[in-house]
N, C-alpha and C positions, 0 to 999 in steps of 0.2 A: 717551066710549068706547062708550057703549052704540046712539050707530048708526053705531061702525063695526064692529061686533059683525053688527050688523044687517045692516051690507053684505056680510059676509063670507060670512053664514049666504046672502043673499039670491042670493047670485053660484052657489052650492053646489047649489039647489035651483033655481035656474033660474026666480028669480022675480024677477029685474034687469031692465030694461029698459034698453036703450040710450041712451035718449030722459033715463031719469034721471042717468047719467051725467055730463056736462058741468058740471051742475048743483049734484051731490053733490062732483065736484072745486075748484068754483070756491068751495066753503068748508072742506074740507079734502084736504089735499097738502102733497107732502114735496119735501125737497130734497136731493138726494144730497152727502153731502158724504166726505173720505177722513179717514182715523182721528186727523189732526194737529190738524181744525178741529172734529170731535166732542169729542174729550179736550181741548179748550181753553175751549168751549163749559160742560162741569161743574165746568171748573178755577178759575173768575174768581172773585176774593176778593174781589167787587165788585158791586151793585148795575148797570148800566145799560140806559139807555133809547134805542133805536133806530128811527125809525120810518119804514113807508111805502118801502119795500125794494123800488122797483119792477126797480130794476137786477138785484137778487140776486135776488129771489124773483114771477114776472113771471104774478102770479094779482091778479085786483082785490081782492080782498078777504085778509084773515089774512096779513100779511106784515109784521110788526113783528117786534122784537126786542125784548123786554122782562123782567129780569130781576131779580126779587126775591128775596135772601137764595140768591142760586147753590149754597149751598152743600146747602140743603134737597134731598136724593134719594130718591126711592123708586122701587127696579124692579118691575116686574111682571109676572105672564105676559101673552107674546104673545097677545093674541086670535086673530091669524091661527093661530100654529100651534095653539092649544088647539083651532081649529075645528077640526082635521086628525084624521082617525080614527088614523093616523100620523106626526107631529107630527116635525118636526127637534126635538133637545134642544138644548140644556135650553130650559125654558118659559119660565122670567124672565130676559127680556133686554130688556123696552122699560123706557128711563131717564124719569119724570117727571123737571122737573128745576124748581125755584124753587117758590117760593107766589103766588097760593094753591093753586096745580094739587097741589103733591107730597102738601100733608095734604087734601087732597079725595079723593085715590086711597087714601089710607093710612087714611081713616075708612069711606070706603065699600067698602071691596075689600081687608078685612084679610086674608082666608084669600087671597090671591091679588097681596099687597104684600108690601113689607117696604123700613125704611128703610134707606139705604146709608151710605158717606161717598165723598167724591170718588173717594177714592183705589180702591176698591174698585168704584166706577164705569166707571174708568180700567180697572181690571182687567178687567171683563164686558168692555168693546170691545175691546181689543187679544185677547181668546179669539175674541170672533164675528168679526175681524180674520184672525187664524188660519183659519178656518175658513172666508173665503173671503164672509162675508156684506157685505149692503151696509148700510154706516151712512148714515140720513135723519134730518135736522132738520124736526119734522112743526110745520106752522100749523094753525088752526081757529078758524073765526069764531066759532064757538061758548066757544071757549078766551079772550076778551075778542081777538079777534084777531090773535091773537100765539103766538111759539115757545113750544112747551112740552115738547115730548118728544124723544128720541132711541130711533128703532128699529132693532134691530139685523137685517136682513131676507136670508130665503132666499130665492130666486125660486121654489123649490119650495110654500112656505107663505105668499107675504103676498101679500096680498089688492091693496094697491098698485101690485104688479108687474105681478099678474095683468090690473092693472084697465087699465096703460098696455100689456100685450100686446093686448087687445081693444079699445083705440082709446080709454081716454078718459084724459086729460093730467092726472096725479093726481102725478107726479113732477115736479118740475123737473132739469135737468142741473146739476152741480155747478159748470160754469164754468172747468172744466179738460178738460183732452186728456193720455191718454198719449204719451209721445217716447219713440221706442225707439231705443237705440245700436246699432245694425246692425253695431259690431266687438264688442261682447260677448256681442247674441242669438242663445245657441246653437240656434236653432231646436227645441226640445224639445216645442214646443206646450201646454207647462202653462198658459200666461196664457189660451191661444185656451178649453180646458177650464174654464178657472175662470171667464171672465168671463160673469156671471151677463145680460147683454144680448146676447149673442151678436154681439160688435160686432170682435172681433180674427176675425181667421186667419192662416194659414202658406201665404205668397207666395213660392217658388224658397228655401225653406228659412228663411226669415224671418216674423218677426211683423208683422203687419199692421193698420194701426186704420180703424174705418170711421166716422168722424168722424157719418156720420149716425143711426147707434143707440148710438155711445158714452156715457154719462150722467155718466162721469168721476169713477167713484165709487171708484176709486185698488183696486180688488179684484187689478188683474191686477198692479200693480207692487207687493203684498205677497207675491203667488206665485209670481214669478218669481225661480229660483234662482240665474239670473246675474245679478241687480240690476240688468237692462238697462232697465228701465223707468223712469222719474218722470213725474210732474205737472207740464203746465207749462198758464200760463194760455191759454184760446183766443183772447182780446181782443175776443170777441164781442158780442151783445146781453145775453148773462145772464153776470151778473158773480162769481167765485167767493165763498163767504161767508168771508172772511177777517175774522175777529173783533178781532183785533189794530187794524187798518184803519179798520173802523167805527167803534168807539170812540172813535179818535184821530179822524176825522171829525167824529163827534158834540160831541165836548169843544169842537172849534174853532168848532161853530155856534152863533152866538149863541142863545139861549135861548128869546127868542119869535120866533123863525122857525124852528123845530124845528116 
C-alpha cells in the first residue's frame, strides 16, 4: 500500500513521470469487475488456488488467484480518497480480502482497519454500488503476485483511473459490454451521467455504448431506472472473471499441470 500511497501523492504534486508509468502498472492493476463477481469473490467458504490468468487478467506479471481462509476481511480507508483534500465519503471501502494480506493491514494500519465479516462486506459493495462507483479486483507483485483486494472507486478520487485517463494501462476491462434494450430505454441519460468512463451517450433518444472506452464495470446498468441495461459477455481477448468457472476449471486440471 505504501507506494501506492506514493503514487498517489506523486501524481498530485507532479512528480510522476510518464516514462514511470508502464512500469509501476505492469506490477500493480485492477480489474474491473460488476457487483455479482465482487460479492462472490468475499463469499467463497473455500480456500482456492488459481493461477496464471492470462485470459482474465492480461498484465505479465501478478495475475493469480489465490485464496486463503476468504473469509478473513479487513476494510480500510482508501488512500486515494484520504489523499483528497476533499475526499468522496466514506473512507473505508477497500476490501483486503484472505491471509496473509487481511492480518498484515490489520497489524500495520490499526487506526486506519478494521476487521469485517462477509456479510458486511457484501454490504460496503452494494452502498458503493448505489452510489455509482466502480468495483476492481486489484493484483500486485508485491502481494506474492496474486488477488488481494477489492476497491471500491470514484473516478473523482482513485488514482487508478486517473492513471488510465493519462495513458498508462493500470485497469484491465472487465470482459463484459453493456446491451441495451432499445424498447425499454427511456432515453433519460442517467446511465450516459453515471458512467464513470464516459463510454455511453444518447443517440436519437437512445443510449449508446462505445465499446472502445467501455471497461464493463456494470455501473451504468445499476443506474438505470428502466432496467434496460445488462452484461453480456464481449467474447473477446480479456475474458470476464467469473469465479464460479475457474474454480470448476481448476478442480478439473490435473494437479501437476496447474
Amino acid at each position: 500500500m505504501l507506494d501506492w500511497i506514493r503514487f498517489c501523492l506523486c501524481r498530485r504534486l507532479g512528480l510522476w513521470s510518464d516514462d514511470d508509468g508502464p512500469s509501476f502498472a505492469d506490477t500493480y492493476h485492477g480489474k474491473a469487475v460488476p457487483l455479482e463477481t465482487a460479492a462472490r469473490l468475499i463469499t467463497l467458504n473455500r480456500n482456492i488456488e488459481i493461477r496464471d490468468l492470462e485470459h482474465v487478467i492480461p498484465y505479465a506479471r501478478a495475475r493469480d488467484i489465490v485464496l486463503k481462509n476468504p473469509d478473513r476481511i479487513v476494510v480500510m480507508d482508501c488512500p486515494c480518497r484520504a489523499s483528497r483534500v476533499k475526499p468522496c465519503l466514506p473512507l473505508d471501502v477497500c476490501l483486503i480480502v484472505g491471509e496473509p494480506f487481511a492480518s498484515f493491514i490489520a497489524e500495520h494500519h490499526p487506526g486506519r482497519s478494521r476487521w469485517i465479516t462477509p456479510e458486511e462486506a457484501v454490504n460496503i459493495l452494494e452502498a458503493e454500488d448505489r452510489r455509482g462507483h466502480v468495483h476492481h479486483a486489484f493484483f500486485k507483485e508485491a502481494m506474492l503476485g496474486r488477488f488481494y483486494a477489492i476497491c471500491n472507486c470514484c473516478s473523482c478520487c482513485c488514482g487508478a483511473m486517473q492513471a488510465m485517463r493519462n495513458g498508462v494501462p493500470m485497469l484491465s476491462p472487465s470482459g463484459l459490454l453493456p446491451q441495451i434494450d432499445l424498447d425499454i430505454c427511456q432515453g433519460c441519460g442517467k446511465c450516459v451521467r453515471a458512467c464513470p468512463f464516459k463510454a455511453l451517450e444518447l443517440v436519437e433518444n437512445f443510449a449508446r455504448v462505445d465499446p472502445t472506452l467501455c471497461m464493463g464495470c456494470g455501473v451504468c446498468v445499476g443506474q438505470c431506472p428502466a432496467k434496460a441495461l445488462r452484461l453480456v459477455e464481449t467474447h473477446g481477448p480479456v475474458q470476464p472473471l467469473i469465479v464460479d468457472r475457474l474454480v470448476q476449471a481448476s478442480e478439473s486440471t490435473p494437479a501437476g499441470s496447474r
